[in-house]
N, C-alpha and C positions, 0 to 999 in steps of 0.2 A: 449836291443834292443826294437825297438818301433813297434808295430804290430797294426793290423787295428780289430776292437773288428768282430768278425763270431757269436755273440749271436743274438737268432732271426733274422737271416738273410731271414726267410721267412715274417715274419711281417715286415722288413723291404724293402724287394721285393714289399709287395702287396701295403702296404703303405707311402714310399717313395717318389714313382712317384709323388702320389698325394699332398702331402706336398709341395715336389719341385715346382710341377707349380699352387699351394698359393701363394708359396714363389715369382713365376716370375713374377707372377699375382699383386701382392704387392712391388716388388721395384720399382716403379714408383713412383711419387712423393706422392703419398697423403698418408699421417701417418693415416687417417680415416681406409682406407681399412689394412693397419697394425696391425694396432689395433686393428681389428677385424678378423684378423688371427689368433692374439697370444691368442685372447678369445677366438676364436672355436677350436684352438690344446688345449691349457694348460689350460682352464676354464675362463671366467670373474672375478671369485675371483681371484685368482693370478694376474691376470694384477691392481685391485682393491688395494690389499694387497701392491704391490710394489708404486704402486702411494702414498698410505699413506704414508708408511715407510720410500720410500725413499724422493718422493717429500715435502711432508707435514711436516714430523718430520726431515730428516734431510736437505731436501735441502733449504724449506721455513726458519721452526727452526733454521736451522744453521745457515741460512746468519743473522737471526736476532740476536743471540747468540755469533759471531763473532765479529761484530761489535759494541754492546751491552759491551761485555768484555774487547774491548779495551778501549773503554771509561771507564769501572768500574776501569779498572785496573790504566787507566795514570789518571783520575781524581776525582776517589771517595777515590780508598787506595794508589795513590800516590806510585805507583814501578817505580825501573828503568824499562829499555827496557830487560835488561838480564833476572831480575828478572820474570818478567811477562812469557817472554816462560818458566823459571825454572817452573813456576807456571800453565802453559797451558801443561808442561809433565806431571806433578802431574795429570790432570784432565784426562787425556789420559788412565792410567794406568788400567781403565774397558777394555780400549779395548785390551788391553795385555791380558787378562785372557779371551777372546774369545772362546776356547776350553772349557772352563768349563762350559760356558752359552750353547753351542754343545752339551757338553754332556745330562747334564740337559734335553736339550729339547727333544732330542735323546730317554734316555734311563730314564728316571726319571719321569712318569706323574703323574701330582697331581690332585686327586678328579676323578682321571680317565678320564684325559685329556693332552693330550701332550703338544698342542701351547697355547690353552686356558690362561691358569692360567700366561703363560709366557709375554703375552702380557698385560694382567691385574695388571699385577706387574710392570712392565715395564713403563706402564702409571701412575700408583699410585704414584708410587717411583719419579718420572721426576714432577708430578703436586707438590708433596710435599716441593721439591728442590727449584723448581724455585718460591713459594710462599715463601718460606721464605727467599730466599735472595731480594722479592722485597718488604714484607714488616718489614722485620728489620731493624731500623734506624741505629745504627750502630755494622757492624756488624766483629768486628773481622778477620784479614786475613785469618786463621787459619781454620776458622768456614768456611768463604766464599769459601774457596780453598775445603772444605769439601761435600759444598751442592754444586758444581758445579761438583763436582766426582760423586756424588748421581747421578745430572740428568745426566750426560754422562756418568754414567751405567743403566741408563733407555733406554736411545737412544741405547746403543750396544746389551742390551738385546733383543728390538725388535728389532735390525737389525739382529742376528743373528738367528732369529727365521724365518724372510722372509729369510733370507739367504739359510737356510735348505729348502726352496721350491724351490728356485733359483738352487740350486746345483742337488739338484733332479731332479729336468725338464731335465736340462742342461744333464743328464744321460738319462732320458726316451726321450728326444728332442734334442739326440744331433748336428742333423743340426740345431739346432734353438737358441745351446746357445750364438751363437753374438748376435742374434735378442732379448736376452733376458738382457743381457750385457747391449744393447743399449736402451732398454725398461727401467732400471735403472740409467744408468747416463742421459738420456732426462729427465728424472723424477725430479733428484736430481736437474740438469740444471735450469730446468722451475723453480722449485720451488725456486732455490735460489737465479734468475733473479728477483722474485717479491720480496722476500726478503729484499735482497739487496738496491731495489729501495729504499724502503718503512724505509730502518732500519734509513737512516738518519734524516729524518725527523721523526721520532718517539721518537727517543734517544734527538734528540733538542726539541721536546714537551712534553717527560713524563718522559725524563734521562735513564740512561743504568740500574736503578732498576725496573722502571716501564718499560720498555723493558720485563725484565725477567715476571715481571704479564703477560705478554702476551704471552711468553712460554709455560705458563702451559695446553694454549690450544691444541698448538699438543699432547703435551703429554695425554689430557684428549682424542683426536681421536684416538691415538694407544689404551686407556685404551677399549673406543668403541668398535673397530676392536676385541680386548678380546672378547666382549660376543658376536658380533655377527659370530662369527667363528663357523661354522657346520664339525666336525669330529666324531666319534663314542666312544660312551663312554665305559669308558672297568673298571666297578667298582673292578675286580675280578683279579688286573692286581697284581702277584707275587712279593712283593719288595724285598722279600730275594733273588730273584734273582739279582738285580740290581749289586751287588757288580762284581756277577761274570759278567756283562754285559759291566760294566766297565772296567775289566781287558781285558775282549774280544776285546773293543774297542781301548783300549791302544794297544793290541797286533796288532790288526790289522795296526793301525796308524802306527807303528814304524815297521813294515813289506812293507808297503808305503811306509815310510818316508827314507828307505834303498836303496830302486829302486833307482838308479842313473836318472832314466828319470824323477824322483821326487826331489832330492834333487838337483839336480845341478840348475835346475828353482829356490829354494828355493835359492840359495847363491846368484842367479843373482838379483834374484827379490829385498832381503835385500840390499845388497849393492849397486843397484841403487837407492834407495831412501834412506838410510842412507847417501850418498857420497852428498846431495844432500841438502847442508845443509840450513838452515829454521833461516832466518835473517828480517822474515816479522816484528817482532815485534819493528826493528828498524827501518825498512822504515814507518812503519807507524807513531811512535813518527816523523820521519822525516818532512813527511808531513804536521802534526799539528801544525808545531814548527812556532812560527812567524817571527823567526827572521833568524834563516839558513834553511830553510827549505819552501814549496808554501805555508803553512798556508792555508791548504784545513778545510773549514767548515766542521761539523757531515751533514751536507744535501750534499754537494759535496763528501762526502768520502762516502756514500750511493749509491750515481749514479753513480761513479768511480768502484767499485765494482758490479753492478749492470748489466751495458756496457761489464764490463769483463765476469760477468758470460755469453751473448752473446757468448762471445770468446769461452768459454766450450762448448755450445750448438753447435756451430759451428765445434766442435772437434768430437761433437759425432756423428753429424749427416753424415762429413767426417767419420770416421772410417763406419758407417752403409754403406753406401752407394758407397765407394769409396775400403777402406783399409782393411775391415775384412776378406776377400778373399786370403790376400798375406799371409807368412810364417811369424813366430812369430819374427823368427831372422833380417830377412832383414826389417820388421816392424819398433823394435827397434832400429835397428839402426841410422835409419836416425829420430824414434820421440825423439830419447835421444841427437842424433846432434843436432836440431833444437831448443832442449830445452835446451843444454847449451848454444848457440853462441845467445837466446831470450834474454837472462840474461845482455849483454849489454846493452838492452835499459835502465834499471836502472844504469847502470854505468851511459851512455850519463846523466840521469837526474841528478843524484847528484852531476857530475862536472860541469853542468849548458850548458853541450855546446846544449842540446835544444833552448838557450835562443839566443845561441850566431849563430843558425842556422834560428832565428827566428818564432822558433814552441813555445806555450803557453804550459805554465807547464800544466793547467788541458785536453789538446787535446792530449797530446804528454805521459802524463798520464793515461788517456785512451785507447791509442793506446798499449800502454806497459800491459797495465793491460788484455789486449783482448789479444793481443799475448801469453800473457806467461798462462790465465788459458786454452785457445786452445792447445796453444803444452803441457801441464801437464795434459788435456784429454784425447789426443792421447795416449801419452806415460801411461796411467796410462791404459787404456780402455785392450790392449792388453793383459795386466798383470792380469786382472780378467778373463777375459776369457781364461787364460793359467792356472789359479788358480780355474778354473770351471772343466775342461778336468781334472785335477790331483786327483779327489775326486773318493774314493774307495766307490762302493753302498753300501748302509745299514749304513753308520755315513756319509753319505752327508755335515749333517748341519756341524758337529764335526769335519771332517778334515776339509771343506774350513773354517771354523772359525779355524782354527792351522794356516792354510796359509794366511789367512786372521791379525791373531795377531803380524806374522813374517810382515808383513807388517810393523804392527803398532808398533812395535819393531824399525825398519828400522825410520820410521818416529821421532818416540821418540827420537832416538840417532839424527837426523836432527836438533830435536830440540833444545834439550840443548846441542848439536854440536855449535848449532847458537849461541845459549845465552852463550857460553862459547868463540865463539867467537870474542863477540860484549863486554864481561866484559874484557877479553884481551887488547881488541886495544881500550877499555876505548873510548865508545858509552853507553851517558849516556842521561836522558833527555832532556836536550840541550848543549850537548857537541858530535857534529857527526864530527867532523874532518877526522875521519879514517873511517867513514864509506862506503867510496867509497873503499879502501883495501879489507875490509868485504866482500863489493859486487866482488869484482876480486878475492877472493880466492872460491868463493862460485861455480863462474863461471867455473874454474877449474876443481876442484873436480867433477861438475856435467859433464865432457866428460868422466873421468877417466870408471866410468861404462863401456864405449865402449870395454876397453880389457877386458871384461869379458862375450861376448857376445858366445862364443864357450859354454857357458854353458845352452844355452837354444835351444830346438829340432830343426831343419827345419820343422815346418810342420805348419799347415794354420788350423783353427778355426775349420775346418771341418771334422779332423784329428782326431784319437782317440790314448793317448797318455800311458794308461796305461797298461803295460804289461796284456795278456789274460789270466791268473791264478787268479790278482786280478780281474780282470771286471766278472771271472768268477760266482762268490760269487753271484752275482745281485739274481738270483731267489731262491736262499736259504733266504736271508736277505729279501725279498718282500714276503715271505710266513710267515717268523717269523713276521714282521709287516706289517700287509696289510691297517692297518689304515692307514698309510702315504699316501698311494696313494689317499684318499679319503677327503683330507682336502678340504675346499670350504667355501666360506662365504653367509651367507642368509640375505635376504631383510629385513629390520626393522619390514614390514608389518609381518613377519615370525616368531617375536620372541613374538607377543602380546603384546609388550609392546611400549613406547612412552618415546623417547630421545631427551633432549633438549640442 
């Protein structure tokens, strides 16, 4: 049974009102006065921190890193299309072990520092990666499928470190975890609009290895964000206790993870994105191919990608402003409609009836690429924010990275879902006969989610979803660490020193 949390219901008496009319004060249009809400509740370092994380390292980084990889993959090591997702689940597989980088950050601090060290590592490990797949000449599959694991557990380790701030907030603000939800995919958005733009033309003037040289600089700004991170040092901190900290935290997890108001979101959440299967790496050999295929240039597949990410920002700025108000169920349902029957427009392209309706493959590809990352914002946006509400206090960071890898579980099986389905119906790199099939089963599959909507609560963003016995824990768990609440980032001027 789903209750409404009664903890500090006087703090949130006195201070409530006021938040709320911030909050009425700011949904108007201007993101300025937003922005400067979520800095005067939750601090300027956190809003600072997510712009990094999320825009910089993974939204800018990725779109570069994306498109960087497909190129490496169809024309440096020469894979088929199956091949290359087998090979993009491989690179995934940091973000399956999410709960471990939680706990770490959680219960484990090094040198007597919690996020510190995890960020510095994070950045270290990610410049390493991407400097040596950009300057080794040739560099073995094997090797390369290796240093790309490296940097994308660079990238999930600082994701899962802002994550535990995110999730935290999301408990001490919890009217404000949409606004905090949407503070991170704008972020990612923005960042993966300039990305995008820019990757094509970069990959056609310094190739998808020198791409990656230029990786290493978000990764050197998370390394940044490490030192300049102000939390309190605790040199005197017990590590023989950690053992038992961790058994703590398992027990708790799996005392969560039992709540049916927890696990039943967990089945729905996996098997909509599992069912949901991920056949990009054939549409994109598709696109390149000259001969069946538009034969979109690296500077056109940048700006096709680019216009789409548009589409996401548009998804999130919808959900802020429009959608994060309704109940999570009737939400779903109609972003997981919307995003299976999106999936035709790639049908219409690969049987060509754009051509034969008289719309130009690169407008009509656009239009398909805006569509489909908009309804996979919606539909994804709610899911985090259902995945914020389910975290028990005191392992914040450590359950939502549980929920957070079930995700990315979900997603993995997508993957090599696809690339087992594209080696099937024999989609190879220029053999797509069947890959208009591909695309009509994929489409399927993705409404199927819909019977399985009974398994996620009726209740709206604003709703608190964990039974009152776990939420009850909050001020025991904030006594035993009270540095968490005190993390914040200091101005360069602050540290004495000088970074170039």
């Amino acid at each position: 049974m789903m209750v409404e949390v009664e903890v500090n219901e006087e703090v949130k008496t006195c201070g409530g009102s006021e938040i709320e009319m911030k909050r009425r004060c700011c949904d108007g249009p201007s993101p300025v006065q937003w922005c400067r809400m979520l800095c005067r509740e939750m601090h300027w370092s956190f809003v600072l921190g997510v712009v990094v994380v999320y825009g910089i390292s993974q939204g800018f980084g990725g779109a570069l890193n994306r498109v960087g990889t497909e190129y490496y993959m169809k024309d440096v090591q020469k894979v088929q299309p199956s091949q290359a997702q087998f090979y993009q689940g491989l690179t995934s597989i940091p973000w399956l072990v999410k709960p471990l980088w939680g706990l770490l950050t959680d219960l484990l601090p090094l040198f007597g520092y919690r996020r510190r060290p995890y960020f510095i590592l994070a950045g270290s490990i990610g410049v390493i990666a991407m400097l040596v797949l950009s300057f080794h000449e040739k560099l073995h599959i094997a090797l390369a499928i290796l240093a790309l694991t490296v940097g994308s557990a660079g990238v999930a380790v600082a994701d899962v470190t802002i994550d535990a701030c995110v999730a935290q907030n999301s408990i001490s603000h919890h009217s404000l975890a949409a606004d905090m939800q949407s503070l991170c995919a704008l972020s990612s958005s923005i960042g993966a609009l300039f990305g995008f733009f820019i990757s094509g033309i970069l990959v056609h003037l310094i190739g998808p290895k020198g791409v990656y040289g230029l990786l290493a600089i978000p990764s050197g700004l998370v390394f940044v964000i490490g030192t300049l991170i102000k939390e309190p040092h605790s040199p005197n901190f017990m590590y023989m206790q950690v053992n038992q900290k961790f058994i703590d935290a398992g027990k708790s997890m799996w005392t969560t993870l039992k709540c049916p108001d927890v696990w039943r979101p967990c089945v729905y959440m996996y098997s909509s994105l599992a069912l949901s299967l991920n056949i990009l790496d054939g549409m994109f050999y598709w696109y390149t191919d000259s001969k069946g295929g538009p034969s979109f240039s690296q500077e056109n597949v940048g700006y096709i990608f680019s216009i789409g990410s548009v589409g996401s920002i548009l998804g999130a700025v919808l959900y802020q402003y429009v959608l994060k108000d309704h109940p999570f169920r009737d939400l779903l349902f109609w972003t997981q409609l919307v995003y299976g029957l999106s999936g035709m427009l790639d049908l219409m392209l690969v049987l060509r009836l754009n051509l034969r309706l008289g719309i130009p493959d690169y407008f009509f590809v656009v239009v398909d690429e805006s569509v489909s990352q908009m309804t996979g914002r919606l539909k994804w946006m709610p899911l985090l924010v259902l995945s914020s509400k389910l975290c028990p206090p005191g392992i914040e960071g450590t359950f939502f990275a549980l929920l957070m890898s079930i995700d990315n579980v979900g997603l993995l099986s997508a993957t090599w879902g696809g690339g087992a389905l594209l080696h099937v119906l024999k989609v190879t790199r220029t053999q797509f006969d069947n890959l208009w099939l591909a695309i009509l089963i994929r489409n399927v599959l993705r409404l199927t989610p819909l019977c399985l909507l009974f398994l996620v609560p009726r209740v709206d963003s604003s709703s608190s979803i964990l039974p009152a016995e776990i939420l009850s824990t909050k001020e025991d768990n904030e006594i035993e660490t009270p540095e968490a609440e005190n993390i914040e980032l200091v101005s360069l001027g602050d540290t004495g020193k000088s970074w170039i």
